[in-house]
C-alpha positions in Angstrom: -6.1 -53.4 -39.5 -6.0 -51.6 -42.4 -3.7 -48.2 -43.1 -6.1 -46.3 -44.5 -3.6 -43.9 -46.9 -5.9 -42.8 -49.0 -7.8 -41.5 -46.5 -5.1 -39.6 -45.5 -4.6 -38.2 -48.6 -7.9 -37.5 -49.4 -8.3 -35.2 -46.5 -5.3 -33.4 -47.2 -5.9 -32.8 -50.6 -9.5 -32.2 -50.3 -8.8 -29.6 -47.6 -6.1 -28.3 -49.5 -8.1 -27.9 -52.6 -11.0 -26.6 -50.7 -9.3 -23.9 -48.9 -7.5 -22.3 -52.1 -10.6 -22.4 -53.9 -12.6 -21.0 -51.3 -9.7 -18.1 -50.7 -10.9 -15.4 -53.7 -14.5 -16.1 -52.8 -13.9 -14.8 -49.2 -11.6 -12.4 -50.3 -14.4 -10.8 -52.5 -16.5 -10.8 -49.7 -14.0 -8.9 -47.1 -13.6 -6.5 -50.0 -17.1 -5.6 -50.2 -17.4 -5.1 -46.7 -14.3 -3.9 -45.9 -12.8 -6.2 -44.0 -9.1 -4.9 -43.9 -5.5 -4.4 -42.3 -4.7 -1.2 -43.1 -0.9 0.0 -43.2 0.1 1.7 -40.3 2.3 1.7 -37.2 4.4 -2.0 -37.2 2.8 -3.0 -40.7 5.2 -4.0 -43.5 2.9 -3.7 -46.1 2.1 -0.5 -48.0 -1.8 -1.0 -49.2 -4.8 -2.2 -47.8 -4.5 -6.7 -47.1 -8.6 -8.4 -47.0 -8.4 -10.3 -43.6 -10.0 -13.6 -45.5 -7.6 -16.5 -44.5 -9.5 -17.3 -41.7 -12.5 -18.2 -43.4 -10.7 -19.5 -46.2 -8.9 -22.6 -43.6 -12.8 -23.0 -41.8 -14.3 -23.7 -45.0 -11.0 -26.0 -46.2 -11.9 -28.2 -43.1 -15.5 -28.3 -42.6 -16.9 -28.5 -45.9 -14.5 -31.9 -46.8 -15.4 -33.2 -42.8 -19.5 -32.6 -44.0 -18.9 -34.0 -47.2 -17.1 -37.1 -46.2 -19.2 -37.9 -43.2 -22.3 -37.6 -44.9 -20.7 -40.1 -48.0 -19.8 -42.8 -44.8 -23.3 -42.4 -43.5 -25.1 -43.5 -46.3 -22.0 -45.5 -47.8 -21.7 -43.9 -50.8 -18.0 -44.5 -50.1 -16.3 -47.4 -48.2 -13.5 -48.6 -46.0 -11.7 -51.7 -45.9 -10.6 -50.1 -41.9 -13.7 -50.3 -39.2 -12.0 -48.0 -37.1 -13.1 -44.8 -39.5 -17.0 -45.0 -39.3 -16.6 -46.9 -35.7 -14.4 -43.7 -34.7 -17.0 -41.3 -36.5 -19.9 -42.9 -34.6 -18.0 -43.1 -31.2 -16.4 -39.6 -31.2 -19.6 -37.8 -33.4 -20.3 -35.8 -30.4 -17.3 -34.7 -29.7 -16.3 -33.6 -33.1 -19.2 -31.9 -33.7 -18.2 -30.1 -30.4 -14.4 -29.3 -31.5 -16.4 -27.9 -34.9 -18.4 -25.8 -33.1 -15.4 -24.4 -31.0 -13.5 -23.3 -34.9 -16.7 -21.5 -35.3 -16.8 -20.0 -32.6 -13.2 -18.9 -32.4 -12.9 -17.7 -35.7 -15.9 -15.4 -35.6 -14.4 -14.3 -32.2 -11.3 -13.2 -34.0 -13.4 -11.8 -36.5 -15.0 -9.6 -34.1 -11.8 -8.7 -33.0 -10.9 -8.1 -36.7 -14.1 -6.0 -37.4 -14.4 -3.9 -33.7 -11.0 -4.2 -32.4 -11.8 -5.7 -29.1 -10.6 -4.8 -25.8 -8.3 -7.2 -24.1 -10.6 -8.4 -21.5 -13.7 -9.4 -23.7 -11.4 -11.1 -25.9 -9.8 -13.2 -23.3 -13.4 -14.1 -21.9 -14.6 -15.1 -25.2 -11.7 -17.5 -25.4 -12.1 -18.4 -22.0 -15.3 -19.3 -22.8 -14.6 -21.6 -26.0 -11.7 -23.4 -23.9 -13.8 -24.4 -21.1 -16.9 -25.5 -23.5 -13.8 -27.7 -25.3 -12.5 -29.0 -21.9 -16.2 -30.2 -20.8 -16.9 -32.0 -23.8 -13.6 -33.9 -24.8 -10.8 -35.4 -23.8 -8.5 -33.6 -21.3 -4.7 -33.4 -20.3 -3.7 -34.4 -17.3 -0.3 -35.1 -17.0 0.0 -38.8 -14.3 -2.2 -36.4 -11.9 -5.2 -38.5 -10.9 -7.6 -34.8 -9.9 -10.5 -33.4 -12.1 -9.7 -30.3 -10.8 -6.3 -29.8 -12.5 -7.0 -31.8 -15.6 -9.7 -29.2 -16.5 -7.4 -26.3 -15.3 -4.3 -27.5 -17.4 -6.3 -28.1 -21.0 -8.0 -24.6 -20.0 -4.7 -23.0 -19.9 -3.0 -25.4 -22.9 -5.6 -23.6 -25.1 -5.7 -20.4 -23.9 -1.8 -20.2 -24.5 -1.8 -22.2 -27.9 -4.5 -19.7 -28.8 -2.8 -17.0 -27.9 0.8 -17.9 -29.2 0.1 -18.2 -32.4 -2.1 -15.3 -32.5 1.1 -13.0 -31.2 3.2 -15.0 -34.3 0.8 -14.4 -36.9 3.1 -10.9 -38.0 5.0 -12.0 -40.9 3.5 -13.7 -44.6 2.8 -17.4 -44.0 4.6 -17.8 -40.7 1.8 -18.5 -38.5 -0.5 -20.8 -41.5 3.5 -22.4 -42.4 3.9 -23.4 -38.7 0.5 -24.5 -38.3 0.1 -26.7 -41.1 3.4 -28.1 -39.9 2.7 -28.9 -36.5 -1.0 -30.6 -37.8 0.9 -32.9 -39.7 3.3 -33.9 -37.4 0.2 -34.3 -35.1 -1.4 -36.3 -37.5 1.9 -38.8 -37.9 2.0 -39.4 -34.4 -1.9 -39.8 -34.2 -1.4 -42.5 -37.3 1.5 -44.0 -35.9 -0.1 -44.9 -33.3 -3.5 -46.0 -35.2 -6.1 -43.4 -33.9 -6.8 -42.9 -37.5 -9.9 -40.6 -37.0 -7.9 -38.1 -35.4 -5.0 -38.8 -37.9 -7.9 -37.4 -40.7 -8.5 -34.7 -39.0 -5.1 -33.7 -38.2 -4.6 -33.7 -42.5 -7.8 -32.1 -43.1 -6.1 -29.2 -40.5 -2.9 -29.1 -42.3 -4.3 -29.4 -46.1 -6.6 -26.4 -45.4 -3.7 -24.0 -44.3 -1.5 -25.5 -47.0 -3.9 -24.4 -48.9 -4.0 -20.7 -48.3 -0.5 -20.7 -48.1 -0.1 -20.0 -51.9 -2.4 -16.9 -51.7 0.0 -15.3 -48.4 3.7 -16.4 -48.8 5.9 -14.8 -50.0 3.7 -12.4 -51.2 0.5 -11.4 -49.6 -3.2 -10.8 -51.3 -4.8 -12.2 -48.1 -4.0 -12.2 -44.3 -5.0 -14.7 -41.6 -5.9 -12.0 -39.1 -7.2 -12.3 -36.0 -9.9 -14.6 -37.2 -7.8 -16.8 -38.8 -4.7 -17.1 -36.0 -7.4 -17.5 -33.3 -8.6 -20.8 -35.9 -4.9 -21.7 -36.4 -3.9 -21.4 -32.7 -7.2 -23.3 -31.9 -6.8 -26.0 -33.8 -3.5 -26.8 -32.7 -4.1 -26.9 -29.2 -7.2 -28.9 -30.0 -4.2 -31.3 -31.8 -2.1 -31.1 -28.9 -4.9 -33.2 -26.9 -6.3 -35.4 -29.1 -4.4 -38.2 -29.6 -2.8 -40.9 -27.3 0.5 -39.9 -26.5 0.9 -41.9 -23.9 -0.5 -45.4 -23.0 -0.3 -48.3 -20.7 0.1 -50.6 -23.4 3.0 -48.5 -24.9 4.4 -47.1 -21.8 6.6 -43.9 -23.6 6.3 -40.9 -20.6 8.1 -38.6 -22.5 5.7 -39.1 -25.9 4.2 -36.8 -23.7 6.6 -33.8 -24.1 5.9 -34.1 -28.4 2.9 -31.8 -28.6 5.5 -29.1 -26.4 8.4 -29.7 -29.0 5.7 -29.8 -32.1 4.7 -26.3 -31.0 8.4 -25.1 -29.2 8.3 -22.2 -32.0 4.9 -20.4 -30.8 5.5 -21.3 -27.4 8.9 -20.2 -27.5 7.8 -16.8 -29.3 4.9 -16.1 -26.6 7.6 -16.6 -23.5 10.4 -14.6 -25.2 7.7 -11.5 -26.0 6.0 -11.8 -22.7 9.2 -11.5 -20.6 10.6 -8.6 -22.2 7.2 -7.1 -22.6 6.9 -7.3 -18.6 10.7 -6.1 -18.2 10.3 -3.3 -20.2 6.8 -2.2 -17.5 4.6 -3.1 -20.6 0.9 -5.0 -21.1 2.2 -8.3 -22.6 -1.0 -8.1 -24.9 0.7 -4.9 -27.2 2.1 -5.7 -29.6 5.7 -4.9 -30.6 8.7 -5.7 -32.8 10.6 -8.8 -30.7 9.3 -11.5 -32.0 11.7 -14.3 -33.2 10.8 -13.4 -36.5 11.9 -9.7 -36.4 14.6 -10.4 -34.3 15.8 -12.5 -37.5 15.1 -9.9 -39.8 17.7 -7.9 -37.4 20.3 -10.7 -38.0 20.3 -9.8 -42.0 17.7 -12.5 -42.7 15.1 -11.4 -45.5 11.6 -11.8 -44.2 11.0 -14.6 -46.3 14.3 -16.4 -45.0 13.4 -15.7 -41.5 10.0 -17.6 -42.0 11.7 -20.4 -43.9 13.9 -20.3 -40.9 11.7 -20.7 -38.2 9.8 -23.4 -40.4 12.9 -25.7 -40.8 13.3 -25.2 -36.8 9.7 -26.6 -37.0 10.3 -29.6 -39.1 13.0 -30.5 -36.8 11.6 -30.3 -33.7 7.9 -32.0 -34.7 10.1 -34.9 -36.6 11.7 -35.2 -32.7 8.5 -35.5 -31.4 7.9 -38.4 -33.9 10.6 -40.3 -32.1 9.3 -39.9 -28.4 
């Protein structure tokens, strides 16, 4: 079989291109109908930021996935490696599924965005999306041989992924940097292990927030905001379960640790926040200043060091979870 490379590439690129080019056209829009983080009380920035990355990454990933689909249909374009449009026919419903989950998340966080929603009808609305996700594809389950857990454990995987990197997303480009890390380190291990469908998709992930990138580090004229780290956090967890990690005819146990050390940094950050949060007799949904990131930025580290920090510690920990 086949590596198909320039696959790869194409959905990285594709995604990457699309996503920066779709950026000021959202941007415009949040503009017009005032779709804005204001400063205020634990903002760092001094004028009103559009909240337009979220739509920016959405667009990056499903325009290419429609566009590319559509030319294997008809076979406008073809591939010397069956297992694409096998993998595309075989997993169409399930994708189409996981598609309609980053719609439905990212208009969630819009909603939070736009209304500022209550804790509780957030939390059901992701509730919601997680257990639509866990019904239709593939689940955890960790050796244990019950239904029962394996819908509760991928339930509570993407409620947390969710919900981690939504808490992270509080400096420029440290939640978009980490996520388009840890999609292509899920997409190595994916294509490593020849599950090349879910290889493209990991790119197409990491190529769309590579792509608005440029647009919110080191500078910001756009912000993910709720919209987009619901997406981001979404999307990763959604990563986290996708591939093979662990099979019978490559019997690895601990490849099924990688997705924990791909995404150590967010989970890390939600457990340190949460316990002090709960020590301190406090809701571990507000929001505050402990975060590793600010507790960097209390070190001496710049904000832009701190990110690039926590990026490297990234890159090291998802190229371990290569080696599982």
């Amino acid at each position: 079989m086949s590596f198909p490379t320039n696959y790869f590439l194409a959905a990285f690129f594709g995604a990457l291109t699309t996503s920066w080019v779709a950026l000021p056209f959202w941007r415009k829009w949040c503009l017009r109908t005032n779709l804005l983080d204001d400063p205020g009380h634990r903002k760092i920035h001094a004028t009103p930021v559009p909240l337009a990355g979220g739509f920016a990454v959405l667009t990056g990933i499903l325009l290419p996935i429609i566009v590319g689909a559509l030319l294997l249909k008809f076979q406008i374009i073809k591939t010397s490696s069956a297992a694409i449009p096998h993998g595309l026919d075989r997993r169409a419903g399930e994708l189409i599924v996981l598609a309609l989950g980053a719609i439905a998340i990212t208009v969630l966080g819009w909603m939070d965005d736009k209304h500022e929603l209550k804790a509780m009808p957030k939390f059901l609305g992701q509730f919601l999306i997680a257990v639509a996700v866990a019904i239709a594809c593939k689940r955890i389950t960790l050796f244990v041989h019950s239904e029962i857990f394996s819908y509760a454990i991928t339930i509570l995987w993407l409620l947390t992924i969710i919900n981690a990197f939504n808490f992270m997303d509080n400096m420029n480009g440290l939640c978009a940097g980490v996520g388009a890390l840890g999609a292509f380190f899920f997409a190595l291990i994916a294509a490593a292990k020849g599950e090349y469908l879910v290889a493209i998709t990991g790119f197409l992930m990491a190529g769309a927030l590579a792509g608005f990138l440029p647009w919110n580090f080191p500078h910001a004229c756009a912000f993910l905001g709720d919209a987009g780290s619901h997406l981001v956090g979404y999307l990763l967890a959604v990563m986290g379960i996708l591939p093979h990690f662990y099979t019978h005819l490559e019997p690895r146990p601990l490849a099924v640790l990688a997705p924990l050390l791909v995404l150590a940094i967010p989970l890390l950050d939600l457990a340190q926040v949460s316990v002090f949060r709960t020590l301190k007799h406090q809701p571990f949904w507000i929001g505050d200043t402990n975060h590793l990131s600010h507790r960097l930025t209390r070190l001496g580290f710049s904000r832009t060091r701190a990110v690039l920090l926590l990026w490297l510690a990234t890159v090291v920990l998802g190229t371990l979870a290569t080696r599982l």
